[in-house]
DOMIDO-535523 format. One record per residue (C-alpha): residue number from 0; x, y, z; residue in three letters. Coordinates in nm, 2 decimals. Example, Ala and Ser with C-alpha at 12.3 -4.5 7.8 and 13.67 -1.06 7.14 Angstrom:
2
+-----+--------+--------+--------+-----+
|   n |     xx |     yy |     zz | res |
+-----+--------+--------+--------+-----+
|   0 |   1.23 |  -0.45 |   0.78 | ALA |
|   1 |   1.37 |  -0.11 |   0.71 | SER |
+-----+--------+--------+--------+-----+
***
This chain:
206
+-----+--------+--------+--------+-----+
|   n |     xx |     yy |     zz | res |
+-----+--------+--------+--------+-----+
|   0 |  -2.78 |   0.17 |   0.67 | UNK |
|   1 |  -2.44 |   0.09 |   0.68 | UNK |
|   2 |  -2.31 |  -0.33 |   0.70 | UNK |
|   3 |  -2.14 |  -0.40 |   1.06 | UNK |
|   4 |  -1.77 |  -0.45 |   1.06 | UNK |
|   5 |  -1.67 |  -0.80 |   1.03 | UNK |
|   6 |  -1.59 |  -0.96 |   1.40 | UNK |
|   7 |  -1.50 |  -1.24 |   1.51 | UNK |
|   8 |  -1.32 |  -1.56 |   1.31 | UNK |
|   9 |  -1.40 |  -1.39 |   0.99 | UNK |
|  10 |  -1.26 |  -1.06 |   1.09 | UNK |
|  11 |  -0.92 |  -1.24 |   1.19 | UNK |
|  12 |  -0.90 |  -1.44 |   0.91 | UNK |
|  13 |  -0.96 |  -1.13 |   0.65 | UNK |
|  14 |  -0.64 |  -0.95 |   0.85 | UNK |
|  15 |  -0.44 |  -1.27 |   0.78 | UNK |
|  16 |  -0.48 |  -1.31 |   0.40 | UNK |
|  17 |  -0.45 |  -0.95 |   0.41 | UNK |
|  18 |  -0.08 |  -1.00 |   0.57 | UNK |
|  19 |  -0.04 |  -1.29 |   0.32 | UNK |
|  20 |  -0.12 |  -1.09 |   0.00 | UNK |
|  21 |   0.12 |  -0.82 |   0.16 | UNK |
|  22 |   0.42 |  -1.03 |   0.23 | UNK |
|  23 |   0.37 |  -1.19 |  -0.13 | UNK |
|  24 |   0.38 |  -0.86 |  -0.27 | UNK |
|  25 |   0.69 |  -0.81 |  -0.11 | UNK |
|  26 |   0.85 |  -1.11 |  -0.25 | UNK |
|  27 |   0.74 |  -1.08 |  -0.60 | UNK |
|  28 |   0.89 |  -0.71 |  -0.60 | UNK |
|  29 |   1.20 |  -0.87 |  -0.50 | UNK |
|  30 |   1.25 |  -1.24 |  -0.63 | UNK |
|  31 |   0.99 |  -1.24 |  -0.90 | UNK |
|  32 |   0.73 |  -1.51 |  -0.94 | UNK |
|  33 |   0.96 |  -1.79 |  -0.98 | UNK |
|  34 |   1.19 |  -1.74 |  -0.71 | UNK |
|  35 |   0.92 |  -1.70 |  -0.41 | UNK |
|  36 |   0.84 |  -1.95 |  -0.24 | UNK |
|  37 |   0.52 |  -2.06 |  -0.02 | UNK |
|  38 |   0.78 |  -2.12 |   0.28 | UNK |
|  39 |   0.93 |  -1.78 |   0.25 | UNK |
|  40 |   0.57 |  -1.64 |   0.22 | UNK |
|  41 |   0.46 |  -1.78 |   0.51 | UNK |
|  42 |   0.78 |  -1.69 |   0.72 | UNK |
|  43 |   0.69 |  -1.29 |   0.61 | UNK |
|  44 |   0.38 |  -1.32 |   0.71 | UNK |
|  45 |   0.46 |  -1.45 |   1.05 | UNK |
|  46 |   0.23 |  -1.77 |   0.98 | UNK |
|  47 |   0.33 |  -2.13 |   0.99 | UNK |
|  48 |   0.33 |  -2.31 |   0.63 | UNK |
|  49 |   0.04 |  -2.52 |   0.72 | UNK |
|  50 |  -0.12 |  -2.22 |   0.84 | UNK |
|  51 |  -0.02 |  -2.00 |   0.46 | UNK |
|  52 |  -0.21 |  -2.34 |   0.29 | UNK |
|  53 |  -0.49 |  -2.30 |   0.45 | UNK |
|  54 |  -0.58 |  -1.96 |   0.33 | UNK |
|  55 |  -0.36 |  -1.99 |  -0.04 | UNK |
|  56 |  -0.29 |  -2.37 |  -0.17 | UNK |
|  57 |  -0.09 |  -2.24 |  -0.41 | UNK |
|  58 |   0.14 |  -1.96 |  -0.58 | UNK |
|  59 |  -0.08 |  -1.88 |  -0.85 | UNK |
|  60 |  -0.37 |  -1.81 |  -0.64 | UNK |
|  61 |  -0.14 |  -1.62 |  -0.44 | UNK |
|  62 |  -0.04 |  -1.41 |  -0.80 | UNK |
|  63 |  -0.35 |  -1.33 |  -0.89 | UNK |
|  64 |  -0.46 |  -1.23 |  -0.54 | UNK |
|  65 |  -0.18 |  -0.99 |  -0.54 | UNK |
|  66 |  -0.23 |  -0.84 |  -0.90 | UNK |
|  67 |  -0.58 |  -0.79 |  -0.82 | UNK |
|  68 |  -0.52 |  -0.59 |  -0.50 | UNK |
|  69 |  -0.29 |  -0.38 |  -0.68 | UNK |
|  70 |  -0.51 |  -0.31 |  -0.98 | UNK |
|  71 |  -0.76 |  -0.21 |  -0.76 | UNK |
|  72 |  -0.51 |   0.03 |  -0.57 | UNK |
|  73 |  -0.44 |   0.17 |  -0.89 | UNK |
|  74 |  -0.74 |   0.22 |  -1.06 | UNK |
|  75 |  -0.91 |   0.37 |  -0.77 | UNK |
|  76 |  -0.70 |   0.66 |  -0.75 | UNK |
|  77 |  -0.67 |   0.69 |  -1.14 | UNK |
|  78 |  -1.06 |   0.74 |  -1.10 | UNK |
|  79 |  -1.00 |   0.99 |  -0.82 | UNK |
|  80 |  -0.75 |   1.18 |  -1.02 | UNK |
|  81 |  -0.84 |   1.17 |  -1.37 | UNK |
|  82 |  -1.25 |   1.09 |  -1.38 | UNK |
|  83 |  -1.29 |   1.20 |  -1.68 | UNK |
|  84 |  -1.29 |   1.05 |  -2.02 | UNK |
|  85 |  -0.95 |   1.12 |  -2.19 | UNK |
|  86 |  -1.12 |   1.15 |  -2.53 | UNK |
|  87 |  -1.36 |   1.44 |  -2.33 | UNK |
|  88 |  -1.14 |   1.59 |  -2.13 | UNK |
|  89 |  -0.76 |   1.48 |  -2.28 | UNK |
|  90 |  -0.55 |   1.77 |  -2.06 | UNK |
|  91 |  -0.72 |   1.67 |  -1.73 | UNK |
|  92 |  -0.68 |   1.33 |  -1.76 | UNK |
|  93 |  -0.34 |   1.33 |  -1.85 | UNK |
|  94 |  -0.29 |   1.52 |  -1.56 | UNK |
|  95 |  -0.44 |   1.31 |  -1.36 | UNK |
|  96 |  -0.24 |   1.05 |  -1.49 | UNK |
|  97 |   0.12 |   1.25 |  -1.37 | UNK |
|  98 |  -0.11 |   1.25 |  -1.06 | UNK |
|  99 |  -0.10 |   0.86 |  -1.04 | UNK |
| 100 |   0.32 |   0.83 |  -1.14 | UNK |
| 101 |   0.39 |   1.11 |  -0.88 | UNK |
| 102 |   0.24 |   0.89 |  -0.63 | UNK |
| 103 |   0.47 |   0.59 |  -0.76 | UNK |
| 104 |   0.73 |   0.76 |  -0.65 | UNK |
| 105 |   0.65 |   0.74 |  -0.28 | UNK |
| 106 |   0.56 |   0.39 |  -0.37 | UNK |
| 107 |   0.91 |   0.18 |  -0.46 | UNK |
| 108 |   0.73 |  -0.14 |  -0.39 | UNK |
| 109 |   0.48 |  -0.12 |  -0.62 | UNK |
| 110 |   0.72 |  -0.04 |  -0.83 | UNK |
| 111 |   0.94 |  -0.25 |  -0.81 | UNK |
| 112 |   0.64 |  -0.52 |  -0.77 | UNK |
| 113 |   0.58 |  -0.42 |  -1.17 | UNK |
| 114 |   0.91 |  -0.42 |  -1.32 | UNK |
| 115 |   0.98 |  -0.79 |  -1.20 | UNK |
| 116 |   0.68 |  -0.93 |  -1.27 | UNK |
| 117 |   0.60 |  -0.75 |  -1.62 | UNK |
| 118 |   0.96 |  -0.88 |  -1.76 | UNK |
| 119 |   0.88 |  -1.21 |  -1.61 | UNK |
| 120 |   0.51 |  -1.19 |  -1.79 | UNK |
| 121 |   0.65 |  -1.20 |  -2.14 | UNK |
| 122 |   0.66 |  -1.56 |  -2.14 | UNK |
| 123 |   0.35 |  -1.67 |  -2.23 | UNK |
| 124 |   0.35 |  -1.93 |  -2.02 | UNK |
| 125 |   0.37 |  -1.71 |  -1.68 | UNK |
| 126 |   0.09 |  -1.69 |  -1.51 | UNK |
| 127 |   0.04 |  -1.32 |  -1.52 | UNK |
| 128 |   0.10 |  -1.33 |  -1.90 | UNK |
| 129 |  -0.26 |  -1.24 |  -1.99 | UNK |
| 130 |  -0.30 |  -0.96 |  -1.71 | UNK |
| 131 |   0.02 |  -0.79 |  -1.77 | UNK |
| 132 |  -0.09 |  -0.78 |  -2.19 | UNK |
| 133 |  -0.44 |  -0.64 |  -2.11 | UNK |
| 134 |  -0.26 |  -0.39 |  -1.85 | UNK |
| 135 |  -0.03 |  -0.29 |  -2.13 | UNK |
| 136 |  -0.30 |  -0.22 |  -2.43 | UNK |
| 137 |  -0.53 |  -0.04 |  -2.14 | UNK |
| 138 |  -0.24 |   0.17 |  -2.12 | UNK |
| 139 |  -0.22 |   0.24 |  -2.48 | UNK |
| 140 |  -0.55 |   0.27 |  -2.49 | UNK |
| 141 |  -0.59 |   0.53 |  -2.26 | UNK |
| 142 |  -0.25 |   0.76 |  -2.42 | UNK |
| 143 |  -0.39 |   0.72 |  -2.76 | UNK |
| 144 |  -0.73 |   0.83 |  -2.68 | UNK |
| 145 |  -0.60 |   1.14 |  -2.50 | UNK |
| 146 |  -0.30 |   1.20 |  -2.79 | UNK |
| 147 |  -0.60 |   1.17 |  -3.08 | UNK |
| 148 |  -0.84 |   1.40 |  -2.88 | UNK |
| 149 |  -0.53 |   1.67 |  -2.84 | UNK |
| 150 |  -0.48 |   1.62 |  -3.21 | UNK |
| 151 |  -0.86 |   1.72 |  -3.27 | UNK |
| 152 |  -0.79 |   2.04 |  -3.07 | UNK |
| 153 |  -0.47 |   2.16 |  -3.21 | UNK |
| 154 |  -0.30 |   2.08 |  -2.91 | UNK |
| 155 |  -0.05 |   1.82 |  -3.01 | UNK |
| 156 |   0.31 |   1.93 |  -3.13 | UNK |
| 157 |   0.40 |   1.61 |  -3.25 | UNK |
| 158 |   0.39 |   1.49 |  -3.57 | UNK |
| 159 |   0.33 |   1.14 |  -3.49 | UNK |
| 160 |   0.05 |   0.92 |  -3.51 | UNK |
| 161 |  -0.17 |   0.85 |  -3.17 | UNK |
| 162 |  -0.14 |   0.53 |  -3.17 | UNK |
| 163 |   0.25 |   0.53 |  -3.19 | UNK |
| 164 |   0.28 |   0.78 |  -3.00 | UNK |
| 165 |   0.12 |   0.61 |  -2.68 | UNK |
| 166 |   0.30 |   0.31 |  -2.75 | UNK |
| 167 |   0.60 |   0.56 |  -2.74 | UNK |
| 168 |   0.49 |   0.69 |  -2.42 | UNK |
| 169 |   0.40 |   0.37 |  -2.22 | UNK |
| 170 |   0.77 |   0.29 |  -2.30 | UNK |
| 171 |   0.91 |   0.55 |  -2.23 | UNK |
| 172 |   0.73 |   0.56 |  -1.85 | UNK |
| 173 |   0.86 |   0.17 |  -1.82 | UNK |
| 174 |   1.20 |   0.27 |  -1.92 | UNK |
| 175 |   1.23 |   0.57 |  -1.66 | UNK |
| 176 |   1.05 |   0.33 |  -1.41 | UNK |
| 177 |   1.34 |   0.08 |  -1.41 | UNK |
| 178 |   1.62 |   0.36 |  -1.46 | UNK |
| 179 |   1.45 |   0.52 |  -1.13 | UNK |
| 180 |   1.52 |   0.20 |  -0.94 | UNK |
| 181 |   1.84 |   0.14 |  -1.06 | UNK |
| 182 |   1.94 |   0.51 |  -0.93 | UNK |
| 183 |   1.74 |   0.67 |  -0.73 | UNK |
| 184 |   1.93 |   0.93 |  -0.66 | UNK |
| 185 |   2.00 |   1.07 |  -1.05 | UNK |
| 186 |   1.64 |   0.99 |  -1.21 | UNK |
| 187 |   1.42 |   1.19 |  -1.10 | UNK |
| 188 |   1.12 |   0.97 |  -1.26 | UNK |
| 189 |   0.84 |   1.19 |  -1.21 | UNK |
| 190 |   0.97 |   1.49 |  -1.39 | UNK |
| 191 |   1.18 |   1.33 |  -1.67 | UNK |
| 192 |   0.82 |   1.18 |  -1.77 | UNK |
| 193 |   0.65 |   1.51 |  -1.73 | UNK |
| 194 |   0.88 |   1.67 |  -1.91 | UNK |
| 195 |   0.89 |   1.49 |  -2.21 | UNK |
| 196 |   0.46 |   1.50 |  -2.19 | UNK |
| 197 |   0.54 |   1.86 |  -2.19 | UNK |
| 198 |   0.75 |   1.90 |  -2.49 | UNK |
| 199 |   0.47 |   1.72 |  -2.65 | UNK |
| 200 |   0.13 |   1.90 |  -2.51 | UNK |
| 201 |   0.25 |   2.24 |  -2.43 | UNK |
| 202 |  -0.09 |   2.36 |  -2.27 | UNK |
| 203 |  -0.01 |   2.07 |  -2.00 | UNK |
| 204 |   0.12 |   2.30 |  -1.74 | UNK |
| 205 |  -0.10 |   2.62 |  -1.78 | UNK |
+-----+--------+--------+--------+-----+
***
């Protein structure tokens, strides 16, 4: 049987930290962590400052609210578009993963949202420091399981070792990311990625 919709005050007040959490991501993709404010917050999300502290006292909580709604964003449609375990299933997977930066593209925000706050999260005293490490070696993770599995098959052309060669590739996607926003119109992000996964896993587009 399926739960009735929220109603009434806690209805409303789910759609307002819902606006807050969108208007901070908003700020973050363009100021960065240290230069939003709660005032500014509170001004995108059409609320009063009083009003933003009673849902969020502070940035941080603000942060991690955002990171987590984005995580979960992402990691549902990675699970939609590459459900299978890379080490299983390494070509799907990686395809699935192209699936997931394709739809970046139509996503600048989010983008953006990343760039800023993953350069800002190499001090380890930001608050996202520890979320934007464990994003980065799940990342890793995920290209070296699928590079060692293609190596298995004989369907790696690279010489390199797996685990270099996703730390290669995680950099390389971060690098194109940020060229892409720089100039949109030149990068074409989506396929300068894919073709260099091509160059590396032939089979990937038959």
């Amino acid at each position: 049987m399926t739960a009735p919709a929220a109603r009434g005050p806690y209805a409303k007040s789910a759609e307002i930290r819902s606006r807050i959490v969108a208007a901070c991501a908003d700020a973050l993709g363009e100021t960065g962590f240290y230069g939003m404010t709660m005032k500014d917050i509170a001004r995108r999300a059409g609320l009063s400052y009083t009003g933003l502290l009673h849902h969020y006292s502070r940035k941080e909580d603000l942060l991690v609210a955002v990171l987590q709604l984005r995580s979960d964003e992402s990691t549902e449609h990675l699970r939609s578009a590459a459900a299978l375990d890379p080490g299983q299933h390494p070509l799907e997977a990686l395809r699935g993963m192209l699936a997931v930066l394709d739809r970046n593209e139509q996503q600048p925000g989010l983008v953006e949202l990343h760039t800023v706050l993953s350069a800002e999260a190499t001090s380890p005293d930001h608050p996202a420091h520890d979320y934007y490490v464990e994003r980065s070696r799940a990342f890793r993770r995920f290209f070296r399981d699928i590079f060692a599995a293609l190596a298995e098959r004989g369907l790696l052309s690279s010489p390199i070792d797996p685990e270099t060669l996703a730390t290669m590739t995680v950099s390389l996607i971060n690098g194109v990311q940020t060229q892409w926003l720089l100039d949109r119109e030149s990068v074409g992000m989506p396929a300068a990625i894919h073709a260099f996964l091509g160059g590396l896993v032939p089979e990937l587009d038959q």
